[in-house]
N, C-alpha and C positions, 0 to 999 in steps of 0.2 A: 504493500500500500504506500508505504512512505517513497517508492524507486517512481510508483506512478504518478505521486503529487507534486514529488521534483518533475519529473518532466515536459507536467502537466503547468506546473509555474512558471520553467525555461520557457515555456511555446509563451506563455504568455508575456515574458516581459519583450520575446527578441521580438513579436509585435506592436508592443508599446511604442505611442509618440509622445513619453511625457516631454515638456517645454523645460527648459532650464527653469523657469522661475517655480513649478510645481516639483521639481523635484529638488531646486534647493539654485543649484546653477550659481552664475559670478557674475549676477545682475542685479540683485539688491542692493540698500543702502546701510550703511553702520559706523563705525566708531574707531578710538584709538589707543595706545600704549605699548607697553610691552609683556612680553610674558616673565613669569616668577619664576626660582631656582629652585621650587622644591626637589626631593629626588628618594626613589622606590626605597621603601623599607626602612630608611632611617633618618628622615628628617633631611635638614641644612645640615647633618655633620659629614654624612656622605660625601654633600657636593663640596663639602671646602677639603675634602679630605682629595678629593678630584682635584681640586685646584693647586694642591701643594704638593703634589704630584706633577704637576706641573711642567716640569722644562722639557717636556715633550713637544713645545712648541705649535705650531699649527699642525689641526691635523688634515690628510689629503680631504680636496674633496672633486668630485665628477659631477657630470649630472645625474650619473644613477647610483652614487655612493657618499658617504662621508663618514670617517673614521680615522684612526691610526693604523698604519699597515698591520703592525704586530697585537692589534685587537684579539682578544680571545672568545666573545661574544660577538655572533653575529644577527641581527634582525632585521627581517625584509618587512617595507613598508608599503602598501599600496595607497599613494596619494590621490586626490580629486586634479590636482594638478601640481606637476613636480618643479623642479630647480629649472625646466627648461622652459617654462610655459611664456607666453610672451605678453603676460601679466606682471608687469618685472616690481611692483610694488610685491605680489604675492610670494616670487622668487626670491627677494631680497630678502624680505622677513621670517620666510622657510630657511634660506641659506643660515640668518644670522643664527636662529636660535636652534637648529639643527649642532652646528660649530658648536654654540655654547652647552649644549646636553653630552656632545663627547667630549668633548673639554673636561667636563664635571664626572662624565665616566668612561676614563681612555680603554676602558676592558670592553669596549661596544662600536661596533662597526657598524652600520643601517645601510639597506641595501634596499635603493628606491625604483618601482615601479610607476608609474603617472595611469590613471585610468583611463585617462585620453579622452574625448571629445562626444564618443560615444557610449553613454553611461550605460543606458540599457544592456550593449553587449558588457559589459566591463562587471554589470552585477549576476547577470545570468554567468558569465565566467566564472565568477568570485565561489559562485552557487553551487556549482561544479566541484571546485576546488574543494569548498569547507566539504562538501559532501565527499568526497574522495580524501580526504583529509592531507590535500598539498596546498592552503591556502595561506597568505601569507601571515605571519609572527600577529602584525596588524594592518586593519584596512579599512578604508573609507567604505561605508554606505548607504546608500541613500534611504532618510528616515523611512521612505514609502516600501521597502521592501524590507525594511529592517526586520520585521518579525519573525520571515521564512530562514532567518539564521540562527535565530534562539538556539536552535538542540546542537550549533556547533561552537558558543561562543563562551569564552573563560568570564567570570566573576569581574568586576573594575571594583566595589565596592571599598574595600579593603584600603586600596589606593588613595581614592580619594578622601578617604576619612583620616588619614594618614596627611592628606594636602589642606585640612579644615574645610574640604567643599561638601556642603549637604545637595545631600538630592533637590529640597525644597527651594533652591536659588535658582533652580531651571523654572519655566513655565511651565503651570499643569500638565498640558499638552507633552511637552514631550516627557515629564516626569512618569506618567502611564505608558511609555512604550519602551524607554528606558531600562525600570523595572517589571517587570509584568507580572513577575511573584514575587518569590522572593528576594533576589541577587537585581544588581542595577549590572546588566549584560552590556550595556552601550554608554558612550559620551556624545550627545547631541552640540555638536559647536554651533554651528551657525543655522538663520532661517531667514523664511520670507513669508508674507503673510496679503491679505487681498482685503481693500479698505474703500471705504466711499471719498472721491476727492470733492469737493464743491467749491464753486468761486464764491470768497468774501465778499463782493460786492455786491454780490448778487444775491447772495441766499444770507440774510443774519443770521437765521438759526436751522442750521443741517437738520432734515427729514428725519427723525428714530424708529418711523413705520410707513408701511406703502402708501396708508391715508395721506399722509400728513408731504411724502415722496410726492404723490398726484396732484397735491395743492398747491405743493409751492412749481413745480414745472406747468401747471396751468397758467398760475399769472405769467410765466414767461418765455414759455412757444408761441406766443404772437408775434414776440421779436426774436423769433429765429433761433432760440435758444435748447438747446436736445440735452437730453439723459441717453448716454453710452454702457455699452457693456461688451466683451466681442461674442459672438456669437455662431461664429465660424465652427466646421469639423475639425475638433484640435481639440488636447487636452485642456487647453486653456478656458474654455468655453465651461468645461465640466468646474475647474476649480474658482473659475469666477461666477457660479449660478449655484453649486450646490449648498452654498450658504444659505440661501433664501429658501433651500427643501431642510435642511438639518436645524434652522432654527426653529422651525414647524417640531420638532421633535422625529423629524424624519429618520431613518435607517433604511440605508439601502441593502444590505446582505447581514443575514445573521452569526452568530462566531462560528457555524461550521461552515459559512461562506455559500448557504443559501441567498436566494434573491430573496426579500421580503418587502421590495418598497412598490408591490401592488397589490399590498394585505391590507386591511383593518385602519390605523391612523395613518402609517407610511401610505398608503394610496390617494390618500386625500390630503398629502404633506404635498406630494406629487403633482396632485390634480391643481392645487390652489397655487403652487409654483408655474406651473405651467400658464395657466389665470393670468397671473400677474403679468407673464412675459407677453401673452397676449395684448392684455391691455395696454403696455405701454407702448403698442405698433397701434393700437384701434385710436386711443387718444392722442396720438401724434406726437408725445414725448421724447419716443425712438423711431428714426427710420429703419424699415427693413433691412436693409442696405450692412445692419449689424452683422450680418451671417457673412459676410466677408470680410469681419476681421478675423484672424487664426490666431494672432497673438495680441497681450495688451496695446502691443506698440504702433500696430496697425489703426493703431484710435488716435496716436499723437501728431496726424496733420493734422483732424478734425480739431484736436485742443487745440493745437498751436495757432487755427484760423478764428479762434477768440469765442468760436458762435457753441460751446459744451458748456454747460451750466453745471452738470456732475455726471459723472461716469467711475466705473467700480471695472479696479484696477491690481495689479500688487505693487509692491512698496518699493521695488526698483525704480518705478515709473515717476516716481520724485526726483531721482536722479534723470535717468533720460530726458525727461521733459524740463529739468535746469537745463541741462547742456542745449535746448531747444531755443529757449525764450530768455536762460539768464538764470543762475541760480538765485537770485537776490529778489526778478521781478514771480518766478513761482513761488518763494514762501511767501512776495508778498498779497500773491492774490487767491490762493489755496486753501484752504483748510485740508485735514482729513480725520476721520472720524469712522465707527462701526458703519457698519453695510444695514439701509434701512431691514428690518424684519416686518411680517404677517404683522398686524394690529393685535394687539394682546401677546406675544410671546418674546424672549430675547434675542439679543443678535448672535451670529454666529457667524466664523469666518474660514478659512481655509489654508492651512500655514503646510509649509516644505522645509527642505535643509536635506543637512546630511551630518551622518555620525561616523564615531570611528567604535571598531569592536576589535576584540583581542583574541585571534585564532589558538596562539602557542597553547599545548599543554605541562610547556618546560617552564616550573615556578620559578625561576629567575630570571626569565625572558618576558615572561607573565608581568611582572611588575613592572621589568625595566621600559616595556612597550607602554603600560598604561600611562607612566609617567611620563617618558617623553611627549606624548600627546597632549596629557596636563599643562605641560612646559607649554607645548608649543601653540594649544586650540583652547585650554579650559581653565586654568587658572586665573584669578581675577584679571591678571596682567595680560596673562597670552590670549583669553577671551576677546577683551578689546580687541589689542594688539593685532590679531590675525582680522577678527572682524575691516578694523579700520583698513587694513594691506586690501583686501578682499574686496571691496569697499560691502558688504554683505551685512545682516543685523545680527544681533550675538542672541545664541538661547538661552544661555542663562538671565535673569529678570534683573537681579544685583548690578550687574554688569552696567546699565543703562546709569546707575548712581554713580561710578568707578572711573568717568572720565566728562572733565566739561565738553567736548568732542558730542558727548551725547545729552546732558545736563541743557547747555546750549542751545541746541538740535530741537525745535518745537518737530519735525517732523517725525525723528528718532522717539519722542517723547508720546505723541498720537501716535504711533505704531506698536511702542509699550500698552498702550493703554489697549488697544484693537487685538495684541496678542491673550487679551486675558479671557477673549470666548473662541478661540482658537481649537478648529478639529483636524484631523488628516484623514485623508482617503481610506476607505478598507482597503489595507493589506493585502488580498486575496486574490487568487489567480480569477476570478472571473471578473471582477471589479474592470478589467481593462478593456473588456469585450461589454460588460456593461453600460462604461464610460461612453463607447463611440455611440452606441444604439441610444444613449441618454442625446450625443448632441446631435445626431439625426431628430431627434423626435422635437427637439428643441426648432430644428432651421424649417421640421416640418410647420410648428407650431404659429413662428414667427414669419414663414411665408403665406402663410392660407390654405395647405394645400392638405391639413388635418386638423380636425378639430382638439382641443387638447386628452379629449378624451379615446379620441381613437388614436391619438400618437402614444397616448398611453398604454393602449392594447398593445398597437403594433408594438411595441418595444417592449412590454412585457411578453408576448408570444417570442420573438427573438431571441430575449435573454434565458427565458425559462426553456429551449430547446436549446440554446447551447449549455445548459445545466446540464437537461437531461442526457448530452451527450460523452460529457465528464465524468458522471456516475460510473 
């Protein structure tokens, strides 16, 4: 069973088209500093014991190595992107703090992997690996697949209670995927998350429900003025809509990775979702025209041409859209705030990233892996730190008080505040094939060519036979 669920997962991720920004990617916004010198098992004494050791001088480094020749420790590391990427803030700050963890322990040599450009295949690999048991010491991956690794990944706990980091300094969100039982299996560093932008001049006070959404774009689609979303066949479509079914109380697959979201309340989380997207084509809010965006980005001529009032987006698009019009003239005429929800229930939104987990089962590699990572992704310092190189948002919540970078940062601070109803996609190999038939049903919806109840069928017939063909 378990040889058929693997391969039953592979099919489905080497199919996946998640976007950089849903699965985590190097397009967010975030923060600054550097990382801290804690070190595996014994505190600061270790590392200064590393350091008065010392006249070993620099040690070599490559782009797929860095250590002391005569290293007796070796650990191979799969990064999201490595010393060669041509992200050279991200390189720089890998390079630096890479140098200073074997410095602090010259018995450790790291031998760097890059997972390159295409994650999907690089996780489906990874998947392989654990599962045949050649995968690497430690590796990046991405939060949305994180679960299907559980039964091959060592303990980090230990570690970082050892570096003073509690679990509870992460966001909820990823604190539940993190630990699942008992043991905290993974390090969540960085995310991204999908939030309502509206213009200040236009809107005093952002919509907190669809009522209140259709009132204020009433008084002002006279002059020309639209509510965006993309809408396109793309995962992006899925992470920027299914906030408006999940704050319904929606669930779309149940833990054994049944479909469930055209039962009982999930069907009418569904229905009233679909509703809504209709009406915002029938009252002229949005043009149809939405189903050809694929990604958030494809909405930034329309803002950049002045005439978007609000449109729901991810938190990269702060950045992009500075680089567009001016970082100075976007915070000054922006807000961003939660994604309006249904009248009567809370907001809900859709966050990404990526983690690192610890394959070795040799308990002295065990530690020294977790820690380096600490150094380099998780520590108050390296938090930031990479955050800022990355330009990406940090998962831990602490993090955001730990640097004026983000203090400063009113956008960094409304993104804080939006990661606090924060979900992520089910896990599950069918969730992918669900995903697409969700934004079919979607472009059906929003062009006229189904009503929202029969896109409903058709996509629930769809998904419930590709169920039944998994069994």
């Amino acid at each position: 069973m378990k040889k058929r669920f693997l391969s039953m997962f592979l099919a489905a991720m080497m199919v996946a088209s998640m976007t950089a920004g849903c699965g985590g990617g190097s397009d967010s916004s975030g923060g600054s500093g550097q990382a801290d010198t804690g070190s595996a098992g014994s505190g600061s004494d270790s590392g200064s014991a590393g350091s008065e050791e010392g006249g070993k001088g620099e040690p070599t480094l490559t782009t797929d190595s860095v250590g002391y020749d005569d290293a007796e420790i070796e650990i191979t590391w799969l990064v999201q992107e490595g010393f060669d990427t041509t992200n050279q803030p991200v390189a720089d700050y890998q390079k630096e703090k890479a140098i200073e963890f074997v410095k602090k322990h010259p018995e450790v040599k790291i031998q760097i992997t890059s997972a390159g450009s295409q994650y999907n295949d690089a996780m489906a690999k990874l998947l392989t690996q654990a599962a045949t048991g050649t995968a690497p010491d430690v590796a990046v991956i991405d939060s949305f697949y994180l679960p299907q690794y559980y039964e091959y990944l060592q303990p980090v706990g230990d570690v970082l209670e050892e570096n003073n980091i509690p679990l509870d300094s992460w966001f909820e969100f990823a604190q539940e995927i993190m630990k699942p039982e008992d043991d905290i299996l993974a390090m969540w560093y960085d995310t991204d998350v999908r939030a309502l932008y509206y213009r200040k001049d236009l809107v005093d006070t952002p919509p907190t429900n669809w009522t209140e959404l259709f009132d204020t774009m009433e008084a002002l689609k006279g002059d020309g003025y639209s509510f965006l979303y993309p809408a396109g066949k793309n995962e992006t479509t899925s992470c920027d809509i299914l906030p408006w079914f999940w704050s319904q109380g929606g669930e779309l697959l149940d833990d054994d990775g049944k479909p469930i979201f055209n039962e009982g309340d999930n069907q009418k989380a569904m229905l009233e979702t679909f509703n809504f997207l209709k009406k915002t084509i029938d009252t002229g809010i949005t043009p149809q025209r939405v189903t050809s965006f694929m990604t958030d980005g494809d909405m930034i001529e329309d803002i950049a041409s002045g005439n978007v009032a609000m449109f729901v987006g991810g938190s990269w698009l702060a950045t992009q859209i500075g680089a567009v019009i001016g970082e100075d003239t976007f915070n000054e005429m922006y807000g961003i705030t939660d994604i309006p929800c249904m009248d009567g229930y809370d907001p809900s939104t859709c966050c990404g990233g990526w983690t690192y987990g610890i394959f070795t089962q040799d308990e002295t590699k065990r530690k020294l892996a977790a820690q380096f990572i600490i150094d380099m992704y998780i520590s108050d310092e390296g938090n930031v730190g990479y955050t800022t190189a990355s330009g990406n948002l940090p998962c831990r919540e602490t993090s955001y008080e730990l640097s004026d970078r983000f203090k400063d940062d009113p956008n960094a601070m409304a993104f804080k505040d939006v990661f606090q109803n924060g979900h992520i996609r089910p896990p599950k190999p069918l969730y992918t094939f669900l995903s697409n038939e969700f934004q079919v049903a979607i472009a059906d919806v929003i062009n006229g060519s189904k009503s929202p109840e029969d896109a409903l069928k058709t996509m629930a017939q769809a998904v419930d036979a590709e169920y039944a063909k998994e069994q």
